[in-house]
N, C-alpha and C positions, 0 to 999 in steps of 0.2 A: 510857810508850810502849806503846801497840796494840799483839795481836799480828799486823795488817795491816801494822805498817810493818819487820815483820823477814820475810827471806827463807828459803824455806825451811830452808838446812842450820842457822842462827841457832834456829830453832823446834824442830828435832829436838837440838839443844844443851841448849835451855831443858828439854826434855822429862828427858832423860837426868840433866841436873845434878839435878835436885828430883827424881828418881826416878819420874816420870809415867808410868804406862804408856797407850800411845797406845790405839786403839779397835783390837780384832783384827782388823777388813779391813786396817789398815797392816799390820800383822805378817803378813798371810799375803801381800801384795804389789801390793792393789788399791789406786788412787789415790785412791778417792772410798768413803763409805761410805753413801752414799743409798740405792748399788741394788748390787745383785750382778752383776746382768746388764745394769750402764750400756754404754748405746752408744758409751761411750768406751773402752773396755776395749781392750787391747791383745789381742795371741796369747797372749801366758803369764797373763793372766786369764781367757780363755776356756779355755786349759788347765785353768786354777785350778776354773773352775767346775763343766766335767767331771769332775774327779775328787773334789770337797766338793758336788756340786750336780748327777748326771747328769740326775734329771729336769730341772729348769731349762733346762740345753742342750738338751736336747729337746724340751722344749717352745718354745723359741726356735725349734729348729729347723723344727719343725712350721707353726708362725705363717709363718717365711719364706716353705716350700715351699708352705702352700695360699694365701697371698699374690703368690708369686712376687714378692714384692723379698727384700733384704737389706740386715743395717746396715750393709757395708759393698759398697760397688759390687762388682758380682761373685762376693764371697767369703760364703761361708753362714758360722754360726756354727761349724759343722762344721770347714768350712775353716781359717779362724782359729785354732779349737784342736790342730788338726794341725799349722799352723805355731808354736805356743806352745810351752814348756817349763814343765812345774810342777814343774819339782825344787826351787823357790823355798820351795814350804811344808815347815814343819818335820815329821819325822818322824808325830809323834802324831797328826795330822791323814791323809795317807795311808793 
């Protein structure tokens, strides 16, 4: 069997039984590990990146303001991270 035909919480089993450790963007709470600053990122990954990544956010930020859009209608990445919580990452990281 694929591991496309099992769903996620099945995958995160398989990890754990064989003692796998996944890629550390899962562990610090990020969905995908392509980009740090994927445009799918929730509030508590832009939290996340603000405090492992302030330049990044800033520069993100930057890009919006002398662009005037944003990834998300309305909301800067700023914003975002303001609505986020990073107490998600472990200590060492902080």
């Amino acid at each position: 069997m694929s591991i496309i035909d099992h769903d996620e919480p099945a995958v995160w089993d398989v990890l754990r039984r064989w003692r796998v450790r996944p890629h550390p963007a899962y562990e610090l709470g990020f969905p995908r590990t392509s980009c740090l600053s994927c445009v799918f990122n929730r509030p508590d990954q832009w939290a996340a990146v603000r405090v492992i990544a302030p330049a990044k956010l800033a520069w993100h930020a930057g890009v919006g303001a002398a662009s005037g859009h944003t990834i998300r209608m309305g909301l800067t990445v700023i914003d975002q991270a303001d609505r986020g919580d990073a107490g998600h990452l472990p200590p060492d990281v902080v």
